[in-house]
C-alpha positions in Angstrom: -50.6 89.8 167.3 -53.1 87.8 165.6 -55.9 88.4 167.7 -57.9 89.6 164.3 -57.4 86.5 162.8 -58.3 84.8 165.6 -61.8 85.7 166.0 -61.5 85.8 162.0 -61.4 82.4 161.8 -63.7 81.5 165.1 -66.2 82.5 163.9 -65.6 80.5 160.3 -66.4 77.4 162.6 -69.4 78.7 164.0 -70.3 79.8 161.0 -70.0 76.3 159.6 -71.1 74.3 162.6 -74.8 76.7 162.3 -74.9 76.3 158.4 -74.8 72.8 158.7 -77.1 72.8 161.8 -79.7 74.3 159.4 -79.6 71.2 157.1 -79.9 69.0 160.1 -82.8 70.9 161.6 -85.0 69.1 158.2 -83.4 65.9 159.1 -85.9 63.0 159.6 -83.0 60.3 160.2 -81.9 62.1 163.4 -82.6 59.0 165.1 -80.4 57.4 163.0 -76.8 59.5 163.4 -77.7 59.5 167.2 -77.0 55.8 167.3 -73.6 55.8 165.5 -71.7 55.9 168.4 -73.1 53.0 170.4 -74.6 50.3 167.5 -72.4 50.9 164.7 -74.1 48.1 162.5 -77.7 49.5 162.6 -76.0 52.9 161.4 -74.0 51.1 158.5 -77.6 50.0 157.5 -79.1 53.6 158.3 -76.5 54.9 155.7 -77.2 52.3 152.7 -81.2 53.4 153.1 -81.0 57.2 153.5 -78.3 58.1 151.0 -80.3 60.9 149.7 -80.5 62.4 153.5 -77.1 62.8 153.6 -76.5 66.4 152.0 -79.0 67.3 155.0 -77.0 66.1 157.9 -75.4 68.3 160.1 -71.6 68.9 160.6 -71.4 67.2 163.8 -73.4 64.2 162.7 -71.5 63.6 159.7 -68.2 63.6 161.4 -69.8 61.0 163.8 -70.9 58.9 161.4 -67.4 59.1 159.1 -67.2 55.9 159.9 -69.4 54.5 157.4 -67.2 56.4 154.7 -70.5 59.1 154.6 -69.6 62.7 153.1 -68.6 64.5 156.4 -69.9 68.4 154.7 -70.9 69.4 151.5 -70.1 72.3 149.3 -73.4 74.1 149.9 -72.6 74.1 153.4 -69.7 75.6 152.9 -70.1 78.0 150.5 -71.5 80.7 152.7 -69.2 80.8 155.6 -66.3 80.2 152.9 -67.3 83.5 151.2 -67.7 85.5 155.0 -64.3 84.1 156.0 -62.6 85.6 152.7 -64.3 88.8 153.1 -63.1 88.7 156.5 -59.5 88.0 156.0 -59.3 90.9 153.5 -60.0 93.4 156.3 -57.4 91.6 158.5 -54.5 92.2 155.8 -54.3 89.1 154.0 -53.5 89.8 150.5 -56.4 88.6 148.0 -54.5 85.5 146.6 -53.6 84.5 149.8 -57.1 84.5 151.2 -58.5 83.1 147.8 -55.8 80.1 148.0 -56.6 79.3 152.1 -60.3 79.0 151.4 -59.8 77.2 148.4 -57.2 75.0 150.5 -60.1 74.8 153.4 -63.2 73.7 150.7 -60.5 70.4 149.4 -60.5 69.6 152.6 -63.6 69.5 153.8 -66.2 68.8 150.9 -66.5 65.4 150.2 -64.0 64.4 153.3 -64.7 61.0 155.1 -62.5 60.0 157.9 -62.0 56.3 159.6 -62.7 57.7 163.2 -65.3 59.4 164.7 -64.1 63.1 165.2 -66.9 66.1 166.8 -67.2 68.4 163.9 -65.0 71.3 165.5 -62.7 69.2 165.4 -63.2 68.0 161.4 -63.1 71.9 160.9 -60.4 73.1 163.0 -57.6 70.5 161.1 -58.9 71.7 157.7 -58.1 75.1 158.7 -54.5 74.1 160.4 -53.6 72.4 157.2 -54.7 75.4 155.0 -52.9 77.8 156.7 -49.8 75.7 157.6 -49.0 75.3 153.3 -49.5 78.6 153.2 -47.4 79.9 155.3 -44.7 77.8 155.6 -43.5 78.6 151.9 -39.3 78.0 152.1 -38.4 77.1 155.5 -35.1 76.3 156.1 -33.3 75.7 159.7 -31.9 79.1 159.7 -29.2 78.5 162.4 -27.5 75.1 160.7 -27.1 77.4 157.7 -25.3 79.5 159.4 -23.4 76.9 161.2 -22.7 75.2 157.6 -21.7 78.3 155.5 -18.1 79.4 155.5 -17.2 82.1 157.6 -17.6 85.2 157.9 -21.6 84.9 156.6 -22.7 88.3 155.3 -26.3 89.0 155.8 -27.2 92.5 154.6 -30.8 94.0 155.6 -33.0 96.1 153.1 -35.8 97.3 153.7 -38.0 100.7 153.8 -37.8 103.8 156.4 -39.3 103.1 159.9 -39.5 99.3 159.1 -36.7 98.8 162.4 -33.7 97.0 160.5 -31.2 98.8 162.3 -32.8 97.5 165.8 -33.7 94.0 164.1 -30.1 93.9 163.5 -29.2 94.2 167.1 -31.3 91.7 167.8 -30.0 89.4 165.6 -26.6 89.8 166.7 -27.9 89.3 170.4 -29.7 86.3 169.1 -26.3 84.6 167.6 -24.7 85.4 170.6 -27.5 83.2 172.3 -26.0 80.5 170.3 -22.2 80.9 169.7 -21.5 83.1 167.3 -20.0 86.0 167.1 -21.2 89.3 165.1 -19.7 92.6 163.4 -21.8 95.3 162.7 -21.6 97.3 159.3 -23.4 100.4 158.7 -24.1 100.7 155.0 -26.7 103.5 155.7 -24.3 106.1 154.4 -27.1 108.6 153.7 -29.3 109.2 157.1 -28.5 111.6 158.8 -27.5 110.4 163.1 -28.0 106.6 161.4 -24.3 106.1 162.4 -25.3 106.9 165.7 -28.4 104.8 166.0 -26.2 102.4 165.2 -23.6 102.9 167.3 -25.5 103.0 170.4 -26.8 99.4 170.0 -22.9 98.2 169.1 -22.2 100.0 172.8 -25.2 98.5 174.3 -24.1 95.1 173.1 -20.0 94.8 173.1 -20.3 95.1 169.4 -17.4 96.0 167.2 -19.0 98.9 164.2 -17.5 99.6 160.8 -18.7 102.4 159.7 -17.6 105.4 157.1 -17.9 109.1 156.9 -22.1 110.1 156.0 -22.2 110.3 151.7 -19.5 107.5 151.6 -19.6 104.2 149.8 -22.2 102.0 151.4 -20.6 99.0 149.3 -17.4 99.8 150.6 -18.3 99.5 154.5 -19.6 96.4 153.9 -16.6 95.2 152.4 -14.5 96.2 155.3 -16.9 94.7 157.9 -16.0 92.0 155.7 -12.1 91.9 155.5 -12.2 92.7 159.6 -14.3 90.0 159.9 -11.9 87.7 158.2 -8.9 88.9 160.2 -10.3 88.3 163.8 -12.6 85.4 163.4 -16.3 87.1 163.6 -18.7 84.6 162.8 -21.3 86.9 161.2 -21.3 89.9 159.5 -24.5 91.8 159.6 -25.0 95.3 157.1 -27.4 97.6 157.6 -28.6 99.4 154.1 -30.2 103.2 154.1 -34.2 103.2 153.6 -36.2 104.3 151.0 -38.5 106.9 151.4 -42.3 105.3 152.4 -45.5 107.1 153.6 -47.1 104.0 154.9 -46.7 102.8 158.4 -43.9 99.6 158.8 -47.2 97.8 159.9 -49.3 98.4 157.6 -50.2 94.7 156.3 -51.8 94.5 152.5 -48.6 97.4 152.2 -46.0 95.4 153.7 -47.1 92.3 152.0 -46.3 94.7 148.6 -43.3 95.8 149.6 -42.1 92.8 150.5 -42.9 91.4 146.7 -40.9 94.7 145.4 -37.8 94.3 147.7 -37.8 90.5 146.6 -38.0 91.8 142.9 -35.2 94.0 143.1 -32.7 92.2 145.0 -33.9 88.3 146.0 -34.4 88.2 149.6 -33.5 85.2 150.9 -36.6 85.5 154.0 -38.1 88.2 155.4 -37.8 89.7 159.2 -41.7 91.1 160.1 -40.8 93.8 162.7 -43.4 95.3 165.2 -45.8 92.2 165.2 -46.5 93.0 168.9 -48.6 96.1 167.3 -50.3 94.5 164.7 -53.1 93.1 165.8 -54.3 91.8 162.5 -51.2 89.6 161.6 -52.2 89.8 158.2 -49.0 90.3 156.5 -47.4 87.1 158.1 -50.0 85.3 156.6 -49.3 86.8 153.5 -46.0 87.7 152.7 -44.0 83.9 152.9 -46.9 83.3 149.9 -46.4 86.3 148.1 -42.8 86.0 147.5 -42.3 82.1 147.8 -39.2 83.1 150.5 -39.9 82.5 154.1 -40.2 84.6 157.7 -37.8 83.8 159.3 -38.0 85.8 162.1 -40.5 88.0 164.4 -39.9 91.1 166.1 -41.9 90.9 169.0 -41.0 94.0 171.1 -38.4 96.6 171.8 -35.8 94.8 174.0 -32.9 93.1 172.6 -34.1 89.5 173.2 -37.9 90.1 171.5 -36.8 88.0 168.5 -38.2 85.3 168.1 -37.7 82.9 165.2 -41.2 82.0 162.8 -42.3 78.3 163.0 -45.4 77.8 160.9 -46.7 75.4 163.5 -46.5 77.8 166.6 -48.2 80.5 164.4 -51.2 77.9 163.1 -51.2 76.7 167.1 -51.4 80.3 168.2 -53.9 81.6 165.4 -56.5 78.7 166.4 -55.8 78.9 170.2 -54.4 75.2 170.4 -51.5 75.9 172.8 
C-alpha cells in the first residue's frame, strides 16, 4: 500500500528542490549563502544588502541561511510543483478536497517560512509535507482499545458496509485482535438475507473458538443482534460484534475516489463511529486512507492488511505519514 503516493509525493520535492534551483541558477550572491554556515556575521550583513535577491535563492540556500530570519521559499516556487502534486494525487485516489486542502496545508507551510536552525532544504520540505498530511488524516482519533476497556459491558459494535468490502472477515479479525488483548467476543450474524452468509460466518466462529448467534435466512437481523446481546449479558462476553447484509455495489471494495464516497453515504445514513479500510495490501494507491478520515470527520481505525487472522493492524497517522515519506 502506498507505494503510489510515495513516488507521488517524491517527486513533489524534486520537483521543488529543481524549481528553486532555477531561481538560484540567476543568483549573483552565491558567494554569499555559501558562507552561512561557517561566518554567520558576514551572511547577516549579505542578507541586509541583497534583500531584493532573495526571491532568487534556491531551496537549499534559503533553508541554510534561515538563520538570518530570510524567507526559506516563495510562492512562485511553489506554485508549479503545488499544482503537479494535486494533479497527481487525484490519479492516486485522493478525493479533490482532500488534495486541494494538503497543498493548501503544504503552501502555509512553506511560503514565507523562516526557521532558527539551519535545516538542508529536503528536509524544510519533507516536514511541511508530514504536517500536511498528518491534520489530514488524523481527523477523530481516539485510543480505540481504552474505549472499549471503559464502556460497560457487553460493547456492541455492528459493521455496515457494501458487498465484497470483507466485513464478515474484518470481523474475525477483530475478535482475534481483542482476544490479543483480553477480551472476549460473540459473534452475531445480522446478514439475514445472503444466501451461505451464515456459513461464511460460521466457519471463522469454528476457526476461532467463537460462540455464533445466528437466525433462520429472511429472519430479523435486529433481532439476532439483540440476542448476541442478552447471551452476551448472561455469560460475561466482553464484546459483541454484528455483522449487517450488504448492499448491492458494482465497484470493486478497493476502488479509492468510490470508497471515499461510500464511506461519506454510510456515515450519512447511520453515523459511523470510524471506518475499517479492508484489502489495503492491494491498493497500491492508498488514496482512500488519505481521504476518507477527511471526508467524513470520523477516523480509520483500523487496516486490513491481508487474509490471515492476525493482518489487522490498527491506523496511527504517524506510522502512515512515516511510511508514505519513507522515514522508518
Amino acid at each position: 500500500m502506498f507505494d503510489g503516493l510515495k513516488e507521488k509525493l517524491g517527486r513533489f520535492q524534486e520537483d521543488v528542490e529543481a524549481e528553486a534551483a532555477d531561481g538560484d541558477a540567476d543568483d549573483d550572491g552565491g558567494t554569499e549563502a555559501e558562507t552561512a554556515d561557517t561566518d554567520p556575521d558576514a551572511t547577516a550583513d549579505a542578507a541586509d544588502e541583497e534583500t531584493a535577491a532573495d526571491e532568487d535563492l534556491g531551496l537549499a540556500k534559503k533553508a541554510a541561511l534561515a538563520a538570518t530570519g530570510r524567507t526559506v521559499i516563495t510562492e512562485a516556487e511553489l506554485e508549479g510543483p503545488l499544482e503537479q502534486l494535486k494533479l497527481e494525487l487525484l490519479q492516486g485516489d485522493v478525493e479533490m478536497e482532500v488534495a486541494d486542502e494538503i497543498t493548501g496545508r503544504i503552501r502555509e507551510r512553506l511560503v514565507g517560512d523562516t526557521r532558527k536552525q539551519v535545516e538542508s532544504g529536503e528536509q524544510v520540505v519533507q516536514r511541511a509535507i508530514a504536517d500536511a498530511l498528518r491534520e489530514v488524516i488524523a481527523v477523530g482519533q481516539f485510543d480505540f482499545e481504552k474505549r472499549v476497556a471503559e464502556t460497560e459491558t457487553p460493547v456492541v459494535m455492528v459493521f455496515t458496509g457494501v458487498n465484497g468490502v470483507g466485513k464478515t472477515t474484518s470481523i474475525a479479525k477483530l475478535s482475534r485482535w481483542l482476544e490479543r488483548r483480553g477480551y472476549s467476543s460473540v459473534l452475531a450474524n445480522g446478514d439475514t438475507y445472503r444466501a451461505g452468509a451464515n456459513e461464511q460466518i460460521e466457519e471463522h466462529a469454528d476457526a476461532l473458538d467463537r460462540k455464533i448467534i445466528t437466525h433462520e435466512q429472511g429472519g430479523d437481523p435486529a433481532a439476532v443482534i439483540y440476542d448476541a446481546v442478552e447471551y452476551a449479558e448472561a455469560n460475561d462476553v466482553d464484546v459483541v460484534l454484528g455483522d449487517t447484509a450488504g448492499r448491492l455495489h458494482t465497484a470493486d471494495a478497493t476502488a479509492g475516489q468510490d470508497a471515499t464516497n461510500r464511506a461519506e453515504e454510510f456515515d450519512d445514513a447511520a453515523e459511523v463511529d470510524g471506518a475499517v479500510l479492508t484489502k489495503v495490501d492491494a491498493d497500491s494507491q492508498g488514496g482512500a486512507a488519505i481521504s476518507i478520515a477527511h471526508v467524513t470527520g470520523k477516523p480509520i481505525l483500523f487496516l486490513g492488511t491481508g487474509e490471515e487472522y492476525d493482518d489487522l493492524e490498527r491506523f496511527d497517522p504517524d506510522i502512515i505519514v512515516d511510511r508514505l515519506l519513507d522515514e522508518e
